[in-house]
N, C-alpha and C positions, 0 to 999 in steps of 0.2 A: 504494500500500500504506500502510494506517494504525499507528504505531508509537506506542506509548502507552509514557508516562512509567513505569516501578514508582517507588511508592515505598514501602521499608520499612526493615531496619534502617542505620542508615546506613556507608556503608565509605568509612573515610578513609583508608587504605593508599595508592590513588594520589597522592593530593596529600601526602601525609608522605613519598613519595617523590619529590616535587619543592620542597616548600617547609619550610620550620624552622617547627618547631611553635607558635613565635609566630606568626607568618605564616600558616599555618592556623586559628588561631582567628579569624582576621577571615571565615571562610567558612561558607555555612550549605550542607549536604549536601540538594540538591533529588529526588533519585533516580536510576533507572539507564535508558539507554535502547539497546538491541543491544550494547551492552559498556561503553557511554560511562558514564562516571557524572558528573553533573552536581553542581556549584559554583558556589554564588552568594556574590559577591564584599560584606558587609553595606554598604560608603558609596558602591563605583563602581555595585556592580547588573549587573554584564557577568556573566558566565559563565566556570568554568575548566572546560572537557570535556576529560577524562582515558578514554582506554580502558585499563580496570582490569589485562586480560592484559601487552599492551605496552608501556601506559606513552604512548603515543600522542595527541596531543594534537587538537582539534577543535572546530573555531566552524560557531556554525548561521548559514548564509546562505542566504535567498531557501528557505527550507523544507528544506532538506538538513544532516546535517554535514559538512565541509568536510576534509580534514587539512589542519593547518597545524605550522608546527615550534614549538617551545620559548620563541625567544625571541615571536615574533609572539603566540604565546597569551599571554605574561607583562606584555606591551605593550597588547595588548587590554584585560586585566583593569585593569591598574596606568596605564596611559600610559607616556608614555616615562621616570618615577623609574626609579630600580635598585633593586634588591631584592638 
């Protein structure tokens, strides 16, 4: 099954609910895909996928998204700094 990217206005609600709004503006809003809405991180270039309802988090591996938890996505995006 083929799942195409939207993109249109951008919804920053999920990552304002995980990150401080300094920390959001290092992200550029790429679109939404089955609920996920995708986050491109501007210097590492990773991905922060948030599903919008839950709050859920998800990294694309081998052509799928994946669930992973909170810290693992933050470590993705960042490596292992703290935030």
């Amino acid at each position: 099954m083929s799942r195409a990217i939207k993109v249109g206005e951008p919804d920053w609600k999920p990552l304002e609910g995980v990150l401080s709004r300094e920390l959001c503006e290092e992200f550029m809003f790429m679109g939404a895909i089955s609920g996920i809405v995708l986050y491109k991180h501007r210097d590492t270039r990773r991905y922060l996928n948030i599903e919008a309802v839950t709050g859920r988090f998800f990294q694309y591996i081998n052509g799928d998204y994946i669930e992973i938890n909170r810290e693992q996505a933050i470590e993705y995006v960042y490596g292992p700094r703290q935030i």
